[in-house]
C-alpha positions as CSV (number, residue, x, y, z in Angstrom):
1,X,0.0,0.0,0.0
2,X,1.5,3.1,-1.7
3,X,1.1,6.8,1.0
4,X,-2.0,8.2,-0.8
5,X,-3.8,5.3,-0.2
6,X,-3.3,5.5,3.3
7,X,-3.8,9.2,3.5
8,X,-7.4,8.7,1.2
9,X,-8.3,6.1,4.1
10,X,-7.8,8.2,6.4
11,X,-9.0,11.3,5.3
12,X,-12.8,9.0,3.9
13,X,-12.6,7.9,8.0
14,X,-12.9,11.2,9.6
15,X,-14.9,13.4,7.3
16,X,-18.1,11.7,9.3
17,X,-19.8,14.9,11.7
18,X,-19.9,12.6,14.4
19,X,-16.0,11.5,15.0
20,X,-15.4,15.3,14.3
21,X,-18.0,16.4,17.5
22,X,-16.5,13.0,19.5
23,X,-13.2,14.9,19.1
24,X,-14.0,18.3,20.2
25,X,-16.2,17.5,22.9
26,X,-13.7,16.3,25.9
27,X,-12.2,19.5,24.5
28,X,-14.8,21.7,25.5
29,X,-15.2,19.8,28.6
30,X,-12.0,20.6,29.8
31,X,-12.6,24.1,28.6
32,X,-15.5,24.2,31.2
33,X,-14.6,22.6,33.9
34,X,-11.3,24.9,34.2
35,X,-13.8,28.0,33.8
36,X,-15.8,27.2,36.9
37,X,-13.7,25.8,38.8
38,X,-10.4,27.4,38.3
39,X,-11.1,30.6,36.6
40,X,-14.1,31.6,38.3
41,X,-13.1,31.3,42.0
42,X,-10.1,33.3,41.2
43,X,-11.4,36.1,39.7
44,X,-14.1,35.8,42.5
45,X,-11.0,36.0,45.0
46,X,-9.3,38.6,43.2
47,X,-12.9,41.2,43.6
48,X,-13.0,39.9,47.1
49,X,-9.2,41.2,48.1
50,X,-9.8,44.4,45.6
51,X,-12.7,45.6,47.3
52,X,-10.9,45.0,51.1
53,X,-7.5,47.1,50.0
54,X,-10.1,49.6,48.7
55,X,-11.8,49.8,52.1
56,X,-8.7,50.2,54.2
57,X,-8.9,52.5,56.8
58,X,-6.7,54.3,59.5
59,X,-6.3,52.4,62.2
60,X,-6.9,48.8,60.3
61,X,-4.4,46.6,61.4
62,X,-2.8,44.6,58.5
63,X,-0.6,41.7,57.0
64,X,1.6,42.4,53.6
65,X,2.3,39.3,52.2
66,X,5.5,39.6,53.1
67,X,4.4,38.8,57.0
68,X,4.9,42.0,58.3
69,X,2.0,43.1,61.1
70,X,1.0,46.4,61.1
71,X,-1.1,49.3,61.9
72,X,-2.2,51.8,59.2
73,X,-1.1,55.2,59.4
74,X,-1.9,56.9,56.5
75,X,-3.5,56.1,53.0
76,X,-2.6,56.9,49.5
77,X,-3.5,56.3,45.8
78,X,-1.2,53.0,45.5
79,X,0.8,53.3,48.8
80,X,0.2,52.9,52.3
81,X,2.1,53.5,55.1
82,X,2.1,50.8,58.1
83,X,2.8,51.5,61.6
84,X,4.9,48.6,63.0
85,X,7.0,47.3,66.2
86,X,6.9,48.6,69.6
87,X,9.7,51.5,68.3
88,X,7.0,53.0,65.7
89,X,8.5,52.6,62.8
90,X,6.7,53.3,60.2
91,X,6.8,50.9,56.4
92,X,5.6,52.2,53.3
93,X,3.8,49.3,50.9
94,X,2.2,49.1,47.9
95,X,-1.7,48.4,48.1
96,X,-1.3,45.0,46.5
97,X,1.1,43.9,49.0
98,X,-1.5,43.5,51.5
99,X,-3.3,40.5,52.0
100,X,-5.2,40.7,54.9
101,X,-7.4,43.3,57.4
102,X,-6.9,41.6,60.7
103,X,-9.9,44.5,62.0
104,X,-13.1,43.6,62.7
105,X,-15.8,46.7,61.3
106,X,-19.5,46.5,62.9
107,X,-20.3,45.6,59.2
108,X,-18.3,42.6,59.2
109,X,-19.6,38.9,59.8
110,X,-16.6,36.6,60.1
């Protein structure tokens, strides 16, 4: 058997509809399942910790993601400046660095 015979095989074997949707369907499977269940929580997380760097206030004690504790001393566009240690001293951060308000508002239910 000569390679154009083989090739005209295969080529009469897959022009069906149905192996060509048998083939894309576990694609677009896949293609879901990472949407809900990758994608979607993350950009779910992502609003979540958005919305609590935007509500930072004075006062709000913090965690960077670095680990450093601190107490928020002033606010800015991007920056923010931490209070931290038992000297004072103050840190300046980028907003992003922060991961976590450690203070509990009356609007909060943890």
């Amino acid at each position: 058997m000569n390679l154009s015979a083989i090739i005209s095989v295969l080529a009469a074997e897959q022009s069906s509809p149905a192996s060509l949707a048998m083939t894309f369907i576990p694609l677009v499977l896949i293609i879901v399942f990472f949407y809900f269940f990758i994608i979607r929580p993350q950009k779910k997380q992502d609003k979540k910790d958005a919305e609590m760097r935007d509500n930072l206030e004075i006062g709000d004690e913090v965690v960077t993601n670095g680990g450093i504790v601190g107490i928020v001393f002033s606010i800015k566009d991007d920056t923010v400046v931490i209070e931290t240690g038992g000297d004072r001293s103050k840190i300046r951060v980028k907003k992003w660095a922060i991961s976590k308000n450690e203070t509990i508002h009356d609007g909060d239910a943890k």
